[in-house]
C-alpha positions as CSV (number, residue, x, y, z in Angstrom):
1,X,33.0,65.6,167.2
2,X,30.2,65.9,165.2
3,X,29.6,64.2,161.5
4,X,29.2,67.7,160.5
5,X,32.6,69.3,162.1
6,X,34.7,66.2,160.0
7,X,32.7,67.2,157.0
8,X,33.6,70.8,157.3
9,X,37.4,69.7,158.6
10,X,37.7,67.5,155.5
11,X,36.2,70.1,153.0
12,X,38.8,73.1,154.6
13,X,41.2,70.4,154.1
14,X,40.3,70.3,150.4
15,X,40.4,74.0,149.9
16,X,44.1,74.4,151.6
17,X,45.5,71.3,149.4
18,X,45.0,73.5,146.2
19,X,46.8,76.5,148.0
20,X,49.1,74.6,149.1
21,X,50.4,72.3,146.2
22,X,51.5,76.1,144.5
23,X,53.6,76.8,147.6
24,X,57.4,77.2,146.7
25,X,60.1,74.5,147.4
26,X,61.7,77.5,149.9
27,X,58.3,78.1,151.4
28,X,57.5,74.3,152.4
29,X,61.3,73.8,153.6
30,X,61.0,77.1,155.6
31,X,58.0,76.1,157.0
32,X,59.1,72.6,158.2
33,X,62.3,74.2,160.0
34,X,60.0,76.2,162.0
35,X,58.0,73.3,163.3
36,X,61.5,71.5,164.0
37,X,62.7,74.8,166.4
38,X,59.2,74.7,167.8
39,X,59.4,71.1,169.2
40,X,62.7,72.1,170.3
41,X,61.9,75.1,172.0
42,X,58.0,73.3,173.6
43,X,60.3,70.2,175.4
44,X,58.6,70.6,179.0
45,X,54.9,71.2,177.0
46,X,55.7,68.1,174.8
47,X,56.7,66.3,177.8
48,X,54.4,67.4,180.4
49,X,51.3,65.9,177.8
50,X,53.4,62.8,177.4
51,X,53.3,61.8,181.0
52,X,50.0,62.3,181.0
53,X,49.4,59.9,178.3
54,X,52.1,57.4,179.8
55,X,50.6,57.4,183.0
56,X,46.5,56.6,182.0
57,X,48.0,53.9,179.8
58,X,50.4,52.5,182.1
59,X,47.0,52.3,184.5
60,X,45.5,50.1,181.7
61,X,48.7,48.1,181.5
62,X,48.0,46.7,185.0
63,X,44.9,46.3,184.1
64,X,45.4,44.1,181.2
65,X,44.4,46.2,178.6
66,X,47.0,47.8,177.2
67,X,50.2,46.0,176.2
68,X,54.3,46.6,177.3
69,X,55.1,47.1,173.9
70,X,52.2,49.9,173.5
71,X,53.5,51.8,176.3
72,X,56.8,52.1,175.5
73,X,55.9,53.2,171.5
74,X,54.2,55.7,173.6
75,X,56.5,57.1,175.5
76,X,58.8,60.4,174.5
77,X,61.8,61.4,176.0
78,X,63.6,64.7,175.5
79,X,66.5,62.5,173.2
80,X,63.5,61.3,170.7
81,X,62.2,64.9,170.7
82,X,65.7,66.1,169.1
83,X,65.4,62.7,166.9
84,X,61.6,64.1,165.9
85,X,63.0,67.8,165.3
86,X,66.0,66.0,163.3
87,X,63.5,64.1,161.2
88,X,61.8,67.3,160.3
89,X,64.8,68.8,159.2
90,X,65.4,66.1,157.1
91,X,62.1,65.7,155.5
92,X,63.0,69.8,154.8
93,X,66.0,69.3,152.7
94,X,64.9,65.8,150.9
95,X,64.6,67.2,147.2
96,X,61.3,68.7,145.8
97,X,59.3,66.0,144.6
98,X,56.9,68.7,142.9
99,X,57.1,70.0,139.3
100,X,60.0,67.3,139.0
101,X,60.0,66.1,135.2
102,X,59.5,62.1,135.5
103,X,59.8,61.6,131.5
104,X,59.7,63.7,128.8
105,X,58.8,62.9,124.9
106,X,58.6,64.3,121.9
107,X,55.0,63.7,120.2
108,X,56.6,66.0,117.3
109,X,58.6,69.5,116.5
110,X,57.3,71.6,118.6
111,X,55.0,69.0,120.9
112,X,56.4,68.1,123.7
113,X,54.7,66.2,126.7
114,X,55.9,65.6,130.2
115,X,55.1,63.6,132.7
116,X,55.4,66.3,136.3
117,X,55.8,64.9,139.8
118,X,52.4,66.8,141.9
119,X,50.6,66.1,145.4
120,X,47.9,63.4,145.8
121,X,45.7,66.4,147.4
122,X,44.0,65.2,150.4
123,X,45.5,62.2,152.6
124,X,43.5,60.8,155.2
125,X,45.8,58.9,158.5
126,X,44.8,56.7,161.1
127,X,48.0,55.7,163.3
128,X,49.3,54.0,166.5
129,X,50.0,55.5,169.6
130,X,53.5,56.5,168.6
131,X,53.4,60.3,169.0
132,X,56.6,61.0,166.5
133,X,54.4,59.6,163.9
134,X,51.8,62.6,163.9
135,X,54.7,64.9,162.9
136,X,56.6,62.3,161.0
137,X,53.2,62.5,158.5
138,X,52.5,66.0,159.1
139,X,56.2,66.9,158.0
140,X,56.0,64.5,154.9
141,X,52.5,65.7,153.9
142,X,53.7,69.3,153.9
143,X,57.2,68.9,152.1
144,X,55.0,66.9,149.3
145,X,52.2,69.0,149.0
146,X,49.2,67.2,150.4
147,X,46.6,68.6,152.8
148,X,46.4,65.7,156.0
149,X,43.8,64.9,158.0
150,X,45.6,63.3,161.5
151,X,43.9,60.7,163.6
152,X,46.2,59.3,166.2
153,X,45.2,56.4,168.9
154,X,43.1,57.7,172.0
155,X,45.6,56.7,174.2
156,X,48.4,59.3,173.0
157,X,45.8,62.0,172.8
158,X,47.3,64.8,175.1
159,X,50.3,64.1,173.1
160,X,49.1,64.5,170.0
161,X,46.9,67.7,171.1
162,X,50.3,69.8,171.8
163,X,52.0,68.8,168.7
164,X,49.6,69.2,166.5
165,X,48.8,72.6,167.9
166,X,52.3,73.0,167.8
167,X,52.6,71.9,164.1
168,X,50.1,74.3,163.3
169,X,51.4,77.2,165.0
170,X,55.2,76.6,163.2
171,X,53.5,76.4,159.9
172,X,51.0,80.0,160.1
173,X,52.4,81.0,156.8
174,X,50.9,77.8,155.0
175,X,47.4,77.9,153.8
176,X,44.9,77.5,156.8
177,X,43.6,74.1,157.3
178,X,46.3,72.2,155.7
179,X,46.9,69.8,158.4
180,X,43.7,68.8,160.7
181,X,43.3,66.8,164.3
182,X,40.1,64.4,164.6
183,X,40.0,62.4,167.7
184,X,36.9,60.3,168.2
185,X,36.4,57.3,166.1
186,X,33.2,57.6,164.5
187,X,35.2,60.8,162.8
188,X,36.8,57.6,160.5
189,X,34.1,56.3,159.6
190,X,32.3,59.9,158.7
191,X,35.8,59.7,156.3
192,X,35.4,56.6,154.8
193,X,32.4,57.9,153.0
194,X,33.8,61.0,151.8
195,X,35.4,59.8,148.4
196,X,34.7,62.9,146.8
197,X,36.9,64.8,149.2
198,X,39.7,62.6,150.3
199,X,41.8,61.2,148.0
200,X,44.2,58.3,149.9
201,X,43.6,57.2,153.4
202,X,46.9,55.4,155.3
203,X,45.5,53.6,158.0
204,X,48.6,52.0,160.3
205,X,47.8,49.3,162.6
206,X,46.8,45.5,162.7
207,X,45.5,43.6,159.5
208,X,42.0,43.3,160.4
209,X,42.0,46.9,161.3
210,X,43.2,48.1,157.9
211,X,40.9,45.3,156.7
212,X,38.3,46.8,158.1
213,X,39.3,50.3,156.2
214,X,39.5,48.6,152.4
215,X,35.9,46.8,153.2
216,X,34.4,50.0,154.2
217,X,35.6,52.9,151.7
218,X,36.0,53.4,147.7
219,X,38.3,55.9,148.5
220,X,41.9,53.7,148.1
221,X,43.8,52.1,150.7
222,X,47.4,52.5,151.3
223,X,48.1,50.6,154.3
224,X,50.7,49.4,156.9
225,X,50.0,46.7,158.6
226,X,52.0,43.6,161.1
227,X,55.4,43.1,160.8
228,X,56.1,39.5,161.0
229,X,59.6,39.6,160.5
230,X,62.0,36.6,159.6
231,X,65.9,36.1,159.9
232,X,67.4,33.3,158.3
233,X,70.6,31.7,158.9
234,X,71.9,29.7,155.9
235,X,73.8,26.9,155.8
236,X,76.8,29.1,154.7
237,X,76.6,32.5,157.6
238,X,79.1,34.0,159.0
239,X,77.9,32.1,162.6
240,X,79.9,35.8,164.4
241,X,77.8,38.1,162.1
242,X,74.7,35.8,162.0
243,X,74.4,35.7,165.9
244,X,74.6,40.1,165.9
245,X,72.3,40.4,163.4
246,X,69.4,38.1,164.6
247,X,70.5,40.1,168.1
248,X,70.0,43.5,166.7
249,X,66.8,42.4,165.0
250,X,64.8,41.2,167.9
251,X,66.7,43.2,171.2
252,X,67.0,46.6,169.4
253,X,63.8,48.0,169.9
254,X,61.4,45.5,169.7
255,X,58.3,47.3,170.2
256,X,58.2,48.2,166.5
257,X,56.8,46.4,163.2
258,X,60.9,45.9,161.9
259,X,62.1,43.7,164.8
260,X,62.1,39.7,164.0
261,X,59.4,37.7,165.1
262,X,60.8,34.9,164.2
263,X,64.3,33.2,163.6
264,X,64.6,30.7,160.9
265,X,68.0,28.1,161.4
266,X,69.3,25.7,158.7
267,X,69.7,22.3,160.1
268,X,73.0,21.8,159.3
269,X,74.2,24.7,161.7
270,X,71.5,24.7,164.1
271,X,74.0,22.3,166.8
272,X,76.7,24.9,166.6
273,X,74.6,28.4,166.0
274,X,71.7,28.2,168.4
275,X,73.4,27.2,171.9
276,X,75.0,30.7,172.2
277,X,72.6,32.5,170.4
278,X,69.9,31.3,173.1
279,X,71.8,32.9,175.8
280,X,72.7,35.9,174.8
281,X,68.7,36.1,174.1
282,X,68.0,34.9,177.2
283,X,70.7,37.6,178.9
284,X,68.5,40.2,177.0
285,X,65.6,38.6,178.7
286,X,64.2,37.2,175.4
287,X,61.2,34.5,175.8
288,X,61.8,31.5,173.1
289,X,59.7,29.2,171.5
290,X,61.1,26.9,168.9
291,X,59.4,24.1,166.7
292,X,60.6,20.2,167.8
293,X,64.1,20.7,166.1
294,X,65.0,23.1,167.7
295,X,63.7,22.1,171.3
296,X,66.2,18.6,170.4
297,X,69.1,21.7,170.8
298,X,68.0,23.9,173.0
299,X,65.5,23.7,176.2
300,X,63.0,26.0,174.8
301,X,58.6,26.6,174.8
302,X,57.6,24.6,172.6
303,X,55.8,27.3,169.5
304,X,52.4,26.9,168.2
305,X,51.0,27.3,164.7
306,X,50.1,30.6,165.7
307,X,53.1,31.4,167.2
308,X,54.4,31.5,163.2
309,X,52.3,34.6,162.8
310,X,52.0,36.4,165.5
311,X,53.7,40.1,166.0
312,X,55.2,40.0,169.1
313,X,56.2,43.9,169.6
314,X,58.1,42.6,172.2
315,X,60.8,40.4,174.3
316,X,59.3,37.4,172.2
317,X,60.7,35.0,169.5
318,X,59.9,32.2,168.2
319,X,62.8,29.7,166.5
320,X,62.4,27.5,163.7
321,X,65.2,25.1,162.0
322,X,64.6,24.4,158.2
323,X,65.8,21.9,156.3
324,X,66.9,23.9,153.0
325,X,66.7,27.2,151.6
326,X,63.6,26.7,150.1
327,X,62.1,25.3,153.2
328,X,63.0,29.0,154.6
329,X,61.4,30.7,151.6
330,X,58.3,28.5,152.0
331,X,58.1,29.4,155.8
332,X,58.6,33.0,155.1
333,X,55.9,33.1,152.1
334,X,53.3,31.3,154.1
335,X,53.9,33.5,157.1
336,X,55.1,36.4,157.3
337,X,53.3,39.4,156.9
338,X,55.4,41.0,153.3
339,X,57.3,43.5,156.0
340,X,60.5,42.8,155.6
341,X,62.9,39.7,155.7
342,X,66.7,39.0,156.2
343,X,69.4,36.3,155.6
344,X,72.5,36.1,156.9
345,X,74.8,33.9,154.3
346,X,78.4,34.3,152.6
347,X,76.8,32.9,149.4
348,X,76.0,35.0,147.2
349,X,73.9,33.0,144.8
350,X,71.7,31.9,148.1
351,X,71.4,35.1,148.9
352,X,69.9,35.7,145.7
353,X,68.1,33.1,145.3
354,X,66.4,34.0,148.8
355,X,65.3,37.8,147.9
356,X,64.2,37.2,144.2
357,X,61.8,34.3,146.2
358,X,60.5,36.2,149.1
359,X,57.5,38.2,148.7
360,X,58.8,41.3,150.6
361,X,58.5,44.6,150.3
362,X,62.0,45.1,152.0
363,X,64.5,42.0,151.8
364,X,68.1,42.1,153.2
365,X,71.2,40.1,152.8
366,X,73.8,40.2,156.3
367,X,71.6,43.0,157.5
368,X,69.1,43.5,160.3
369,X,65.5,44.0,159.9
370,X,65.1,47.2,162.2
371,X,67.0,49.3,158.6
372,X,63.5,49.1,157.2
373,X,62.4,52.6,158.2
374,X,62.4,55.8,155.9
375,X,64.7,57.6,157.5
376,X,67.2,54.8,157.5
377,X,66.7,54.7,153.9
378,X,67.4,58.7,153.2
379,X,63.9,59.1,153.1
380,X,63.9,61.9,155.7
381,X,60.5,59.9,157.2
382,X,57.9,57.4,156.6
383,X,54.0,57.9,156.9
384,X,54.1,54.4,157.3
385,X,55.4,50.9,155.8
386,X,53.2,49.4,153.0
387,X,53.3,46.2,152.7
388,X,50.8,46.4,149.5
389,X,52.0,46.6,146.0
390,X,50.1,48.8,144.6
391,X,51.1,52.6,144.1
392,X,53.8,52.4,147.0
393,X,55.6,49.6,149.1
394,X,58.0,49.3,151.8
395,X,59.1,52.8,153.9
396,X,56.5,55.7,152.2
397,X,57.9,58.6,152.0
398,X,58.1,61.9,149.8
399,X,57.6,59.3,146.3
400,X,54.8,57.7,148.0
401,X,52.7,60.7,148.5
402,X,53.0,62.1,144.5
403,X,51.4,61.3,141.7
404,X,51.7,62.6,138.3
405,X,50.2,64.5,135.2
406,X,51.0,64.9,131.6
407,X,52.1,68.8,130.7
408,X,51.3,68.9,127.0
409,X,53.5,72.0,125.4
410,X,52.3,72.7,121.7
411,X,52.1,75.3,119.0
412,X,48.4,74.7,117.7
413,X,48.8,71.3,116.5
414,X,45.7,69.4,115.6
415,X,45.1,65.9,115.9
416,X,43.4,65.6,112.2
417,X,47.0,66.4,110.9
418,X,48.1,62.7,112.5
419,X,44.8,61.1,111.3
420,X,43.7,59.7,107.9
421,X,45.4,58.4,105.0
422,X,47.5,61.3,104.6
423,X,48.4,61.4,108.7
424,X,51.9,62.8,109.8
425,X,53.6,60.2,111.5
426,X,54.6,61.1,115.4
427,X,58.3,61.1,116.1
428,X,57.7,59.5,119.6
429,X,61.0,60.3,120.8
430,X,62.0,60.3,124.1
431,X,64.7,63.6,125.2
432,X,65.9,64.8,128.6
433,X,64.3,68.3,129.4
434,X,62.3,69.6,132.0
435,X,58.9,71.1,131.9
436,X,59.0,75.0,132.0
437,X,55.6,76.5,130.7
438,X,55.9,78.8,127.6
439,X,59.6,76.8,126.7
440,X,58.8,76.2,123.3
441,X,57.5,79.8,122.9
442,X,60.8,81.4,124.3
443,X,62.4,79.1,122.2
């Protein structure tokens, strides 16, 4: 595609996200229904793009290019189709985040000012090869009002053809050019220079990627990057509960950013925990590394320094035994990737101790990592996870695609009655109400 095509992509973009932020509640939700019974009713079209897709990159697999892990993110079933459609329908029926009152305050009788829930406008993606996520952030754009520009991974590109054409064809009723497809990479950068027209970008993908994104672009940067996962197992776990949670965490799925990459194992239970637990990873066909305490327990690789940052995305864990709790904090801090973090204890005050400490943006007490995703959550869907902490963190969903802006409802008031020596004082006083324009006047 041509630098001009993205320009004029981006600028229809622009002109829908107006439209389309003064759609009804009723008319977004009716929309995204439709595009759940289309992916429904387009199985064998889905499908028949998807092997396509599977089959180049399964070519570059035995090539070395490609990775296990990237493969099967890529591949869809009919099963995750009716989990993609299900996620649609609940991104339909999360509530209205638009024209929601956030705060409302009385300046004085008769001015009022509220602060109103609206779209960001026009939100730029770059994502992985994981099909569901093109409608996962088409379905969360619409429901919240933001035009989307979509840019999914060259290998899932026959994929994300059909459902984005798919997408488009469900939602006819919306304003044209709401959602868009760009495909070739110099598209991104033609949108990293377009400040005036986009107003977020939410790159997903690996730290020096969305690196690269925030060191080229003014426009900001919400991004989701590695997840370097920990579990910890305190001195005081359940050793039964511990053992399924670190399971679950890695053996799950582990092709996605909330499995655990690595294990962290007081020493004071490491002689009794880590036995067991290294079989039942090996049954699962788990490859270990541990650090030199834990290779005096179990016969394990020994891990490297990198080892202690690296995302897996697969069959891989590396084990580490600590000698405290803030040993495990330190580790976590100095490694991981802010994702999200666990720890298995039955003290409370540990437990506490451990998530006021971690710099997270998820952090979980007896509890696997793999809950970290926006659905889990009741978020209906996630465009992504940020692991930032600026305007939106953890699993971003309808919240992290909003913004706000002050309604200011008055009766002719004039600022030069509050100023000067003979100034009315304001009243300042904070009231539940929502905005409704004209309320004072009917009043």
């Amino acid at each position: 595609m041509t630098e001009r095509a993205t320009e004029r992509k981006v600028a229809e973009a622009r002109t829908a996200a107006l439209d389309l932020a003064k759609l009804s509640d009723e008319e977004r939700r009716t929309a995204l229904h439709d595009v759940a019974d289309a992916i429904e009713a387009n199985h064998e079209r889905i499908l028949d793009a998807n092997a396509t897709d599977v089959e180049e990159a399964e070519e570059l697999l035995e090539a070395g290019e490609y990775s296990r892990a990237l493969v099967d993110r890529l591949e869809l079933s009919p099963s995750k189709l009716d989990d993609i459609a299900e996620m649609v329908r609940s991104v339909a029926e999360q509530d209205d985040p638009l024209g929601k009152t956030l705060s409302a305050r009385r300046l004085d009788d008769g001015l009022e000012l509220y602060k109103v829930g609206v779209p960001i406008g026009v939100i730029g993606t770059v994502f992985e090869s994981r099909p569901d996520a093109l409608v996962q952030i088409a379905a969360l754009s619409l429901k919240s009002g933001n035009a989307v520009i979509l840019k999914g991974g060259s290998e899932a590109s026959h994929s994300n053809r059909v459902l984005y054409e798919l997408v488009v064809e469900a939602t006819s009723d919306v304003p044209d050019g709401w959602a868009q497809l760009i495909e070739a990479r110099e598209d991104v950068d033609t949108m990293l220079d377009m400040d005036d027209s986009i107003d977020l970008l939410m790159p997903r993908g690996s730290s020096a990627f969305v690196s690269y994104i925030q060191d080229n672009t003014s426009i900001p940067v919400l991004g989701h990057t590695e997840g370097v996962c920990h579990v910890f197992v305190d001195r005081e776990a359940d050793r039964s509960m511990a053992e399924d949670v670190a399971f679950d965490a890695k053996v799950q799925y582990p092709a996605v950013c909330n499995a655990v990459e690595t294990l962290l194992v007081h020493e004071s239970v490491a002689d009794d925990f880590l036995p067991a637990m290294v079989d039942r990873y090996r049954e699962a066909g788990v490859t270990l590394r541990g650090d030199a305490a834990t290779r005096e327990v179990v016969d394990v690789d020994p891990a490297t320094d990198e080892d202690w940052e690296t995302e897996y995305g697969d069959l891989e864990l590396s084990i580490k035994v600590v000698d405290s709790l803030a040993d495990a904090i330190d580790h976590v801090n100095a490694h991981g990737s802010k994702h999200t973090e666990s720890i298995v204890t039955e003290d409370a005050d540990r437990a506490g101790d451990f998530m006021r400490s971690v710099d997270a943006a998820s952090v979980f007490h007896n509890a696997s990592t793999r809950f970290a995703d926006g659905y889990r959550f009741g978020l209906g869907a996630e465009v992504g996870i940020s692991t930032g902490k600026i305007h939106a963190r953890g699993p971003v969903g309808l919240e992290g695609l909003t913004t706000y802006k002050y309604h200011l409802e008055g009766d002719g008031q004039l600022v030069a009655t509050y100023a000067g020596e003979s100034a009315k004082p304001f009243l300042h006083e904070e009231f539940e109400g929502e905005w409704n324009p004209g309320r004072l006047s009917e009043e």
